[in-house]
KOLTOR-112823 format. One record per residue (C-alpha): z, y, x. Coordinates in steps of 0.25 Angstrom, whole numbers, padded with zeros to 4 digits, always signed. Each point is the difference from the previous one (the first is absolute). Layout:
BEGIN
ZYX ...
***
This chain:
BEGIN
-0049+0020+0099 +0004+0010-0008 +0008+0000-0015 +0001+0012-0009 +0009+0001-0011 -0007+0003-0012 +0013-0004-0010 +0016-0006+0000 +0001+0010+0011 +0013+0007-0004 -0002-0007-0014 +0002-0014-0005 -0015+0001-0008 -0015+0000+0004 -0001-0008+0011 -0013+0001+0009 +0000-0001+0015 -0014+0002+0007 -0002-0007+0011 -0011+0003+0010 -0003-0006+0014 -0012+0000+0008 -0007-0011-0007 +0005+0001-0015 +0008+0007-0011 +0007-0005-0009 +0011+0004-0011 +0013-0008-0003 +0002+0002-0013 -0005+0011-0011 +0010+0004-0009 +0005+0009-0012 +0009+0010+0001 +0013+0000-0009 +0009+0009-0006 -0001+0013-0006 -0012+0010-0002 -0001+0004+0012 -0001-0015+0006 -0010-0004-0010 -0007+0011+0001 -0006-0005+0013 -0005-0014-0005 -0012+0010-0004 -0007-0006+0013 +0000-0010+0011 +0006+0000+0014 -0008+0011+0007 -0011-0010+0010 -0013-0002+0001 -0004-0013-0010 -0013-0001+0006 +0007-0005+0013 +0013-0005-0005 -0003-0018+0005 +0010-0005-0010 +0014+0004-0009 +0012-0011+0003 +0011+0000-0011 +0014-0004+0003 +0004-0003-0016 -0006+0003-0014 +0010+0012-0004 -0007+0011-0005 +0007+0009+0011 -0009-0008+0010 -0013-0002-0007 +0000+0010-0011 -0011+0008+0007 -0010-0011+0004 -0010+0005-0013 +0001+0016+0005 -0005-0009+0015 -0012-0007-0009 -0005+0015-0006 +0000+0005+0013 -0010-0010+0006 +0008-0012+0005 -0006-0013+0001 +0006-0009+0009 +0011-0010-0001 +0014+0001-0006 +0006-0010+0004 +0015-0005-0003 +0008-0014-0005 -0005-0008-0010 +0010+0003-0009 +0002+0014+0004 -0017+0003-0005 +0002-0007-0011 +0013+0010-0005 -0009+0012+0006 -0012-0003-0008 +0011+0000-0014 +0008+0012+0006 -0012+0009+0002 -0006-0006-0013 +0012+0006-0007 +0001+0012+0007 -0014+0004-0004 +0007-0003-0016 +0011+0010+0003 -0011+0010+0005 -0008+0000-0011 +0011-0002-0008 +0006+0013+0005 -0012+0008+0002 -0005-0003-0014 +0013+0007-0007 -0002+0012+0010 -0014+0003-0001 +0003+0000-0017 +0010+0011+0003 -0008+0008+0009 -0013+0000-0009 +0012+0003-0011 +0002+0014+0008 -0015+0002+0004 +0001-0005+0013 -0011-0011+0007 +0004-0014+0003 +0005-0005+0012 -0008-0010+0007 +0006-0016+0004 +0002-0002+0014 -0006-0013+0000 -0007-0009-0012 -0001-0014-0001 -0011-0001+0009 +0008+0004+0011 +0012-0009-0003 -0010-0013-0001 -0006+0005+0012 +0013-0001+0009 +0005-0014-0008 -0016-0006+0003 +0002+0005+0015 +0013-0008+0001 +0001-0011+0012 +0012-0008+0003 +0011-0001+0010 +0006-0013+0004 +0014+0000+0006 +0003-0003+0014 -0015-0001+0002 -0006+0012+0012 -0012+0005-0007 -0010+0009+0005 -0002+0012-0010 -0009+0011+0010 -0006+0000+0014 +0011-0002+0009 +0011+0000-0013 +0009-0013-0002 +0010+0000-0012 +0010-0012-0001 +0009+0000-0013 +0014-0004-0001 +0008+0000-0012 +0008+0014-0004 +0008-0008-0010 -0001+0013-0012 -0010-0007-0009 -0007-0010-0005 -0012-0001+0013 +0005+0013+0007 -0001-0002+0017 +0002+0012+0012 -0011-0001+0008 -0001-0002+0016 -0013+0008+0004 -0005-0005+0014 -0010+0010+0007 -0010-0004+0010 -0007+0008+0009 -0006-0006+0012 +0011-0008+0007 +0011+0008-0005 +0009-0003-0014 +0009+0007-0007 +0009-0003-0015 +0004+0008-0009 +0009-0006-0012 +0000+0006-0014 +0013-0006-0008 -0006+0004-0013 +0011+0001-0010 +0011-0011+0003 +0009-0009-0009 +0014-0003+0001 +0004-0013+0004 +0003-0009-0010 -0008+0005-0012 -0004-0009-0010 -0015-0007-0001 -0007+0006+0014 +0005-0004+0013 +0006+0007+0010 -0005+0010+0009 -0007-0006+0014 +0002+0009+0011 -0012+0001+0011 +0008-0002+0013 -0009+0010+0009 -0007+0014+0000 -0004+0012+0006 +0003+0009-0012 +0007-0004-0012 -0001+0009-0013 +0010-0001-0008 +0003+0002-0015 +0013+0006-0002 +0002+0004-0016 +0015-0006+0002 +0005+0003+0014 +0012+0008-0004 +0008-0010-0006 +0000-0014-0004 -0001-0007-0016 +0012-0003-0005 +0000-0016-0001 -0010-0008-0008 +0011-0009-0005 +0008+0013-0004 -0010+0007-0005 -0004-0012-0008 +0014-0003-0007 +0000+0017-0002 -0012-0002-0008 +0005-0012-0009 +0012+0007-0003 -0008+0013-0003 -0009-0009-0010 +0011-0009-0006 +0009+0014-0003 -0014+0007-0006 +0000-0012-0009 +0013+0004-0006 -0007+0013-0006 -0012-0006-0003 -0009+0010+0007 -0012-0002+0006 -0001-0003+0016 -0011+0006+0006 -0003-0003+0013 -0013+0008+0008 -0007-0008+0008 -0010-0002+0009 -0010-0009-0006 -0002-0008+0016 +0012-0006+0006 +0012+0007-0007 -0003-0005-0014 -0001-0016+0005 +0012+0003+0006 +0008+0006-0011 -0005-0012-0009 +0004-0009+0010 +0013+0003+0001 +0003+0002-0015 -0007-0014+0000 +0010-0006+0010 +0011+0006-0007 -0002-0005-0013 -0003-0012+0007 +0013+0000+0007 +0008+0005-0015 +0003+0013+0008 -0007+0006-0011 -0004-0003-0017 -0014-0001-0002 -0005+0011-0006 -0015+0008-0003 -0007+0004+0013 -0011+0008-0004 -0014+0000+0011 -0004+0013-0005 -0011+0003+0011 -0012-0008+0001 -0001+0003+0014 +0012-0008+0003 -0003-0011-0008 -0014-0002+0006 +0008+0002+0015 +0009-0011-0005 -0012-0008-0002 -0005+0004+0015 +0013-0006+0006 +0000-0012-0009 -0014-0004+0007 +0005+0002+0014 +0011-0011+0001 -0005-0001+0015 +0010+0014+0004 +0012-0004-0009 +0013+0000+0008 +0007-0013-0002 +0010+0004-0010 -0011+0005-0009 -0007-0014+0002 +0012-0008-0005 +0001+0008-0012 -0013-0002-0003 +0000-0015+0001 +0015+0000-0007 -0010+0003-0013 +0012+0010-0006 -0010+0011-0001 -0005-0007-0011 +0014+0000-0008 -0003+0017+0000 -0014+0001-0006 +0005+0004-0013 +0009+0012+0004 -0010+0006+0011 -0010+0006-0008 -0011+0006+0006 -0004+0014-0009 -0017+0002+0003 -0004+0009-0011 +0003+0014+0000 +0004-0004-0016 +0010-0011+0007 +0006+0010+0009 +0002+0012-0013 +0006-0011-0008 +0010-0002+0011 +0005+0014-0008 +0005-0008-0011 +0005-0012+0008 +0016+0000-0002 +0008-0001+0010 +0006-0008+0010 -0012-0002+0007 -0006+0003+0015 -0012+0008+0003 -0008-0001+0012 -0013+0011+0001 -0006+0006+0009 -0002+0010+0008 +0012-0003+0010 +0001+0015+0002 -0001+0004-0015 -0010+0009+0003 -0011-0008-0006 -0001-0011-0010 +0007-0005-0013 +0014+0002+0005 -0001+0014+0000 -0002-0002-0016 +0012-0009-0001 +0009+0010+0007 -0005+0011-0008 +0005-0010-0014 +0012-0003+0006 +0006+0009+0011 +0007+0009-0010 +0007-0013-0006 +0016-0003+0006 -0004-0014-0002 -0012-0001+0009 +0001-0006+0014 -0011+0005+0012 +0002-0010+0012 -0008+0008+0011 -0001-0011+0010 -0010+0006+0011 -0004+0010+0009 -0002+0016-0008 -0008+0009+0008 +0000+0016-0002 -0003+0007-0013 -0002-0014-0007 +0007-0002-0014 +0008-0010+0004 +0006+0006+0013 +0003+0012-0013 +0009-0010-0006 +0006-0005+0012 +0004+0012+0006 +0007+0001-0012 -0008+0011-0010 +0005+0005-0013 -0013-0001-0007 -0014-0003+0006 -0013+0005-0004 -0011-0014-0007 -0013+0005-0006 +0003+0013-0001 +0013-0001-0008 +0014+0002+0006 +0010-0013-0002 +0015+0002+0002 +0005-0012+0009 +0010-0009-0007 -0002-0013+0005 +0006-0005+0009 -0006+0000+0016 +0003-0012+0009 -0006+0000+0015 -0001-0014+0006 -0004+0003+0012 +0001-0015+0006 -0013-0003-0007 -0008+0007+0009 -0012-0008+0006 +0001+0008+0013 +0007-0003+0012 +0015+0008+0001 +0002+0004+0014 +0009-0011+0006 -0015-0008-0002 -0009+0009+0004 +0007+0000+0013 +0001-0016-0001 -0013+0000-0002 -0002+0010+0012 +0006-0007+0010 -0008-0010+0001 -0009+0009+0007 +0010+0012+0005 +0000-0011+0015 -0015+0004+0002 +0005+0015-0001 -0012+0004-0011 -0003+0014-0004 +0005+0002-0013 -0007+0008-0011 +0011+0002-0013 -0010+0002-0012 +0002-0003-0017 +0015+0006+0001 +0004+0016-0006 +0008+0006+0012 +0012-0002-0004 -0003-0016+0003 -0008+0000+0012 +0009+0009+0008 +0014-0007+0000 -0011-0013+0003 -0007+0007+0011 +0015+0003+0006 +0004-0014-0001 -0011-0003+0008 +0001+0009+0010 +0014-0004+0003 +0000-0014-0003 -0014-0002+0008 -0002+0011+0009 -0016+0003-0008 -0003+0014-0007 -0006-0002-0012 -0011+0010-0004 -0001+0004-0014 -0012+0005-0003 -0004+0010-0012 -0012-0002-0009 -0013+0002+0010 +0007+0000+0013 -0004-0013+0010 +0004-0007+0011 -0008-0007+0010 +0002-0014+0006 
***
């Protein structure tokens, strides 16, 4: 078999592998690319493959990084099976959904401009029709449970511990009387996050390729983190500023709710206004709600324990664009959560352009930034940043939390590596910038004796 690398090859975003043996192809993942113009700019079409013969797409998670470019698949001719976790198509089919709002969204306010200067309009990349295409072609994925996806291709799900439904995949290939397993992590939570249970390492393989967005370094700790960012809210409180907080609308926004909720619960902190202001998250919120079935066991106690009933009246979920502009006038103290995580996108990015110029206002950036996106501006530490054309001057203040993260820090990727380093794997290092895979792929080759290959965007290997 061989697998080609058609994204999170060198870069955290736009994940695609094609997979292509004897008997079958398929794709893990089809993701969008993230960050600046440059990175967008190729989300203009899908993974270079032939969609006529592709056998079926296989999703690891619902992040927009990993199936953002399932529609550009659907335009160009795709009509086989996409296939993921219960819970993971049903936050695909909202992620691409919204995605296609934020498109047209966009491309609506630049095709006024251009017809403005005499210019012709600049086609969508995909419509409606491509995004109900992909979501009416979705098939689930049960965990644990070997299932043949293509002639000769068996894919078994374990869980990956990063969101609500996400799983690395162990891809069995037969040919004859002869197997062979390749292992894709997908994206890998820490141990000990909130709501979804811990990663399930597979214990064997021929090949395991391995995401590696944190393998530098480790996250401060969660506990630590935590009790940084009630301090960070209870001092914001004394200026009566607004808290806004950029968010992912899947994962990271139960997450931060969940942890404000336990510490009002546990008096670490007043209740005060949370603000919803993303309808994305609140319909993902819903999502998770309906899956109980993958809740951790911390998250099922506090759910029976009935206390998120006490915080209904100060969660307040902000639908309406109207909801979200009246926020403008909303006094402060008061927490915002908005999307997108990045503020490249979303309603944040109208929030910070309100606020960033006031002393009193809070940012709490509590994920990963990639390159050239707004949020990585402000916390590399920039003056002024640029937000619809206009220049702000940066007088917030900036606080990183990095311990919030929902990928794995090194110390367990390698934890979760080492369940399988005894069977001596080839290691592919894929969805980390350099500066992470490097030291990861160094550790690996001291501690284990393996040398990872890192491949760059369109190179392969072959099993």
């Amino acid at each position: 078999m061989r697998i080609t690398f058609y994204g999170a090859a060198g870069g955290v975003t736009g994940t695609a592998y094609y997979c292509e043996s004897f008997m079958a192809r398929i794709m893990i993942d089809c993701g969008m690319f993230q960050g600046g113009r440059r990175d967008e700019s190729k989300n203009k079409t899908a993974p270079p493959v032939n969609y006529n013969t592709l056998d079926a797409i296989v999703l690891t998670h619902a992040h927009l990084d990993h199936c953002g470019r399932l529609p550009l698949a659907i335009r160009d001719g795709y009509r086989g099976p996409i296939f993921g976790t219960p819970a993971t198509l049903d936050l695909a089919a909202l992620v691409l959904r919204d995605s296609l709002k934020v498109q047209t969204s966009d491309l609506d306010k630049l095709n006024r401009m251009l017809v403005r200067n005499g210019k012709s309009k600049i086609k969508p990349a995909f419509d409606e029709a491509d995004v109900e295409g992909a979501i009416s072609q979705m098939k689930p994925l049960t965990y644990h449970e070997p299932f043949c996806v293509a002639k000769g291709m068996e894919i078994t799900v374990d869980e990956a511990g990063h969101i609500l439904g996400s799983g690395s995949l162990k891809l069995t290939v037969e040919d004859g009387s002869q197997k062979k397993s390749v292992i894709f992590s997908g994206d890998l939570g820490a141990a000990g996050m909130p709501i979804v249970r811990d990663p399930e390492p597979f214990r064997e393989a021929d090949m395991v390729i391995m995401e590696s967005t944190y393998g530098d370094r480790d996250h401060k700790p969660l506990q630590e983190t935590i009790d940084e960012a009630i301090r960070i809210i209870r001092e914001a409180m004394q200026t009566k500023g607004k808290i806004l907080i950029p968010s992912f609308a899947i994962g990271r926004t139960q997450d931060i709710i969940y942890y404000i909720e336990q510490a009002f619960r546990k008096g670490g902190l007043p209740r005060l206004p949370i603000y919803i202001d993303s309808p994305m998250a609140i319909e993902a919120s819903r999502i998770y709600m309906s899956h109980p079935e993958l809740f951790d066991d911390e998250m099922n106690e506090f759910v029976r324990s009935g206390e998120q009933e006490r915080d209904k009246g100060f969660i307040r979920p902000t639908q309406t664009a109207e909801e979200s502009k009246h926020l403008n006038e909303v006094p402060g103290p008061c927490i915002i959560i908005a999307g997108s995580g990045m503020c490249n996108a979303g309603r944040i990015k109208h929030h910070l352009r309100h606020n960033l110029w006031k002393s009193e206002t809070s940012v709490l950036i509590v994920g990963y930034q990639a390159e050239g996106t707004l949020g990585r501006k402000l916390v590399d530490g920039n003056k002024s940043v640029n937000i619809f054309g206009e220049r702000i001057v940066v007088r917030a203040q900036i606080h990183k939390l990095g311990g919030f993260s929902a990928h794995a820090g090194q110390t367990d990727l390698l934890k979760w590596f080492n369940v399988l380093a005894p069977d001596r794997p080839r290691v592919v290092l894929t969805h980390g910038e350099e500066k992470a895979r490097i030291p990861l792929a160094t550790i690996i080759r001291h501690r284990y004796g393996l040398q990872p290959f890192l491949p760059q965007f369109g190179e392969s290997v072959d099993l």
